[in-house]
Steps between C-alpha positions, in 0.01 A plus 500: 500500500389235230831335502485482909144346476618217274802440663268420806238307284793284384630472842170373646477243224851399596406452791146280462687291270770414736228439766331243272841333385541472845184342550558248210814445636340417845241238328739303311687441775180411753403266160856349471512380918150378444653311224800338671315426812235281268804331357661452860434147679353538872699220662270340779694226577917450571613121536826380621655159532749329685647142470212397797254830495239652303484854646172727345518850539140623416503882429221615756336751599298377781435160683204353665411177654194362323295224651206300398522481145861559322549765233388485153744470265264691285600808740790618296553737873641131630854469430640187752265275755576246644344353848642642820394400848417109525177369524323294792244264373343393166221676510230543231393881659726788510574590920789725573555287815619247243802705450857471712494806724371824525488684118415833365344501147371858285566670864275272697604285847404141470562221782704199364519199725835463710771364299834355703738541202358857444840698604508762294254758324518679197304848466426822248394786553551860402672393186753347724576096581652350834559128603469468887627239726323336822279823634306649162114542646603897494589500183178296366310769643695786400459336112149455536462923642696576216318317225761272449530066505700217741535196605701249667764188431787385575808655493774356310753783519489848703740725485778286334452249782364142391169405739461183694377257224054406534569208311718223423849612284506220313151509366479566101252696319467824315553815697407840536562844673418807507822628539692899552808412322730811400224758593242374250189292598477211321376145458788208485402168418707157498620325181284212489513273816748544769584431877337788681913503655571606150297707412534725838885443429465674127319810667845509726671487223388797309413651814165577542458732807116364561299209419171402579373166378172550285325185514561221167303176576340324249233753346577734736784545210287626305672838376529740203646829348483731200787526298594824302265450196207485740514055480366333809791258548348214764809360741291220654162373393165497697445211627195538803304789566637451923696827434400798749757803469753624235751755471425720239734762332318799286654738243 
């Protein structure tokens, strides 16, 4: 009888003690992933470059349209911005009538005023993106009931097709687009100062499937990211305070 009883006291101590080694166990390995992910860089930012192109893949996790005032770069949520739709006048006030077509910003409907060159539209929504060509006044309002952001330029390239051209080919400046180019969204910027021909002509070449211009006058260049240590990494300078809308990716 004594010899069963301790053979079941030393049974149930086997037994708590492989419970709490299992516990241990189970800590120092919830202590050793808390470990390596600390130790782990969070990449934000992916940057590619071709003989012409700068192509910025910001690693996002939403995307708005903010006008009025552009983004701190003290808001470490900000990681790529850069002005979308183009502006109307020099104005000293903020009006979103001062902005090229009809826009959606934080998941509101704003008028713009009427824009010829304005061919294509951008929108997202429901954690998904879509460019649109010619008819997009659905699709504003679908992003605006769905919390979402849009707006409107011109469309280089749609579907793999090149667009009729809004201005002249052999003008040169510094480009930009936002672009879908192998089933990423992305941001592709000229090399310094080219012929709008060549750039359009190096977004054939890799083969961009869409393209919408994002506008890059003087000042209205004004543009940053983050890079992977957290560094605010300014493209173009500010210039004028003229600015009215900017695409904004957020982590």
């Amino acid at each position: 009888m004594y010899r069963q009883s301790g053979a079941i006291m030393l049974v149930i101590l086997c037994f708590k003690e492989s419970n709490m080694v299992k516990r241990f166990f189970l800590i120092v390995c919830a202590l050793l992933s808390i470990s390596i992910s600390y130790g782990q860089k969070v990449n934000v930012m992916r940057i590619e470059t071709t003989n012409d192109l700068i192509i910025y893949y910001p690693q996002y996790s939403d995307v708005d349209l903010a006008c009025g005032k552009m983004p701190e770069k003290t808001d470490t949520n900000v990681l790529f911005c850069c002005e979308a739709a183009f502006t109307g006048e020099l104005l000293k006030e903020f009006k979103h009538s001062n902005i090229a077509g009809h826009h959606v910003s934080g998941g509101k409907f704003y008028k713009g005023y009427s824009c010829r060159p304005n061919t294509g539209c951008f929108v997202y929504y429901q954690n998904k993106w879509k460019f649109l060509l010619h008819n997009y006044a659905a699709e504003l309002k679908l992003a605006a009931n769905n919390g979402g952001m849009g707006f409107g330029q011109n469309m280089i390239i749609y579907d793999g097709e090149t667009q009729p051209s809004f201005r002249k080919l052999q003008s040169k400046f510094e480009y930009r687009a936002l672009c879908e180019y192998h089933g990423k969204l992305c941001v592709i910027d000229s090399k310094g100062v080219v012929s709008y021909a060549s750039f359009i002509n190096s977004l054939e070449k890799i083969g961009v499937t869409h393209a919408l211009y994002l506008d890059m006058g003087r000042g209205w260049n004004h543009s940053w990211y983050r890079d992977n240590k957290g560094t605010v990494v300014e493209i173009h300078p500010k210039t004028h305070s003229y600015t009215t809308n900017w695409l904004v990716f957020k982590k």
